[in-house]
N, C-alpha and C positions, 0 to 999 in steps of 0.2 A: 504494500500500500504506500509505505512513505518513498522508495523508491526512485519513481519518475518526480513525486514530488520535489525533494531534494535535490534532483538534477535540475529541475527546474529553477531552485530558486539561485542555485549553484552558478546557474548559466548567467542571471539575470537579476543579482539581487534587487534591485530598483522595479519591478515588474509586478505591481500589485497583485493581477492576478495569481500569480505563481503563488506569493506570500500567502492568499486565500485559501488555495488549492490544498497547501500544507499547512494550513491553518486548520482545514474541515477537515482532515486526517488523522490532527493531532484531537479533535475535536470527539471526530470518532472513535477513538483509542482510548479515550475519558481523559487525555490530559488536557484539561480544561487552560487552566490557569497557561502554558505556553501556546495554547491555540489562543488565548486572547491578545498574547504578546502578537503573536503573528499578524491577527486584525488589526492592531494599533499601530504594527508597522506598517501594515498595506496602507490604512489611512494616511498615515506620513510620506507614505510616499503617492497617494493618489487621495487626494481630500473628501475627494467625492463619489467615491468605491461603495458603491450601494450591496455589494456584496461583502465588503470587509467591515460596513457598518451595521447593515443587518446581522450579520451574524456575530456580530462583538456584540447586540445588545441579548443576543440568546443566549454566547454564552456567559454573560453576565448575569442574567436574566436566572442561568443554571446557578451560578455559585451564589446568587444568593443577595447580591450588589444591584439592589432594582432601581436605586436612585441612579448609576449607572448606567443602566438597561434601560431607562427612561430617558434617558440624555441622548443615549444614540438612536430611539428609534425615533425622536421627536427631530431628531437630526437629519434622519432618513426620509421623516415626513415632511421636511422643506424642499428637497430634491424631490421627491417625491410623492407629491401629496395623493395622487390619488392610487396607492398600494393597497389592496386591503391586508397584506399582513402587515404591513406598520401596523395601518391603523389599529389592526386587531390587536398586535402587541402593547400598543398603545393604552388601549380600551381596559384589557386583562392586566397591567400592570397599576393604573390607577385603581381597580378591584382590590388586586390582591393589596394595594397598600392602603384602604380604604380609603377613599378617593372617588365613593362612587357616583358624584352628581357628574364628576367629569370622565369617568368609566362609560354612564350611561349619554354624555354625548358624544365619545367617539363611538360606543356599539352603532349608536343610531346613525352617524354619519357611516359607518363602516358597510350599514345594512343598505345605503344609498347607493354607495359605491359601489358594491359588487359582494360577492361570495368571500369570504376568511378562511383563511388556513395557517396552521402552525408546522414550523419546520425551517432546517436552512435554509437560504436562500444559494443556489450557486452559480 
């Protein structure tokens, strides 16, 4: 699995995608905490990596750091405003911190915009 990864980032460290690629590996491995290193460096090197920021807010979102997890996906939802998994992550993070009057308008905005799903983004 990590593999082609590491050749990849080998070849090109500046290459966000790459950084992501071995990010969602180390991610799937359960080593959480250096697949986030991975996402924060894809962001460093591409601001706007809708894939390195979606998935730094999940796996923030995993270890437990939802003030976090809330900064990037609301981050994701500037670029991106009409996603429904922002939004959804969005929605489900103001829940789980109770937060609900603002939980209950991203649901509602979420239910406008389309269908929600949970999961990486890659």
């Amino acid at each position: 699995m990590f593999r082609y990864a590491n050749l990849a980032v080998r070849h090109d460290r500046y290459n966000a995608k790459a950084l992501v690629n071995k990010g969602n590996c180390l991610f799937a491995n359960g080593e959480l905490e250096k697949a986030k290193e991975l996402y924060l460096e894809s962001i460093g090197v591409e601001a706007d990596c809708v894939e390195a920021i979606y998935n730094l807010g999940i796996v923030s979102k995993k270890l437990g750091v939802l003030g976090e997890a809330l900064q990037a996906f609301e981050k994701l939802h500037t670029i991106v405003p009409s996603s429904p998994e922002g939004i959804y992550q969005i929605a489900n993070l103001h829940d789980l911190t109770g937060n609900y009057e603002m939980a209950c308008k991203y649901f509602r905005y979420g239910s406008v915009c389309g269908g929600m799903s949970e999961g990486v983004f890659c």
